[in-house]
C-alpha positions, 0 to 999 in steps of 0.5 A: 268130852270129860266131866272136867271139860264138860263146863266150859272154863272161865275166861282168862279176865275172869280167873284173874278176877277171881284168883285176885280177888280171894288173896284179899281174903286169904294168905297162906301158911308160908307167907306168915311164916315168911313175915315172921321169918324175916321180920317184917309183920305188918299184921297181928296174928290171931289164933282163934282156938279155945286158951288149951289148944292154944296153950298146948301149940300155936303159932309162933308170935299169935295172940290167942282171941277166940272169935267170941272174945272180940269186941269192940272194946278189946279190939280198941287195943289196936290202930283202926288200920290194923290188919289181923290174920285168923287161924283155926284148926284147920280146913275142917273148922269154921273159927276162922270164918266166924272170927273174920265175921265178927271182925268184918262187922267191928270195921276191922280189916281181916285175912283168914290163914288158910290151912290153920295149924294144919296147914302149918304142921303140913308146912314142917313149921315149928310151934309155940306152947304156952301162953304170949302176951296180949292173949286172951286168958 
């Protein structure tokens, strides 16, 4: 027996549970990218980074609003059934936790990017610099 075998795998129910249940809290990098691309963005996407790194390449279209920035009154600027997509550096970064927490805690609905401007440099997607409207600065 190997040490991949060695645990007995989750049933088939089980997988699908969990596999179902982490898309409700994660999206991926081509799957913004593609809402972009085709114009049908029923989210609003946040780049959770400091106003330099966003300023220096993000995300086409992202507002930046690092985590410590949303209150309540600044996310009154959105419908209450808004969705938000969080990014952050990368997989190496725990913005986009923190940013989902305080989300989750302002009654807002979330999804976190995984991957972040990591995984969308890996993706060879194109960037944006400067600053966009509605951001944090």
């Amino acid at each position: 027996m190997s040490t991949v075998s060695d645990i007995a795998a989750a049933s088939p129910a089980e997988i699908e549970q969990h596999y179902s249940r982490r898309l409700a809290f994660e999206t991926d990098c081509w799957d913004v990218h593609e809402a972009i691309r085709t114009g049908n963005i029923d989210f609003v996407l946040l780049d959770v980074r400091g106003p330099k790194l966003y300023e220096a390449s993000h995300v086409p279209g992202a507002i930046n609003l690092p985590h410590g920035k949303m209150t309540a009154s600044r996310m009154a600027e959105w419908d209450a059934d808004t969705l938000f997509v969080v990014y952050c550096a990368g997989p190496h970064c725990n913005g986009t936790d923190r940013a989902a927490v305080r989300l989750g805690r302002l009654g807002r609905k979330v999804k976190v990017m995984i991957g972040g401007i990591t995984g969308w440099a890996d993706e060879g997607f194109s960037f944006a610099e400067g600053s966009e409207p509605g951001g944090a600065g």
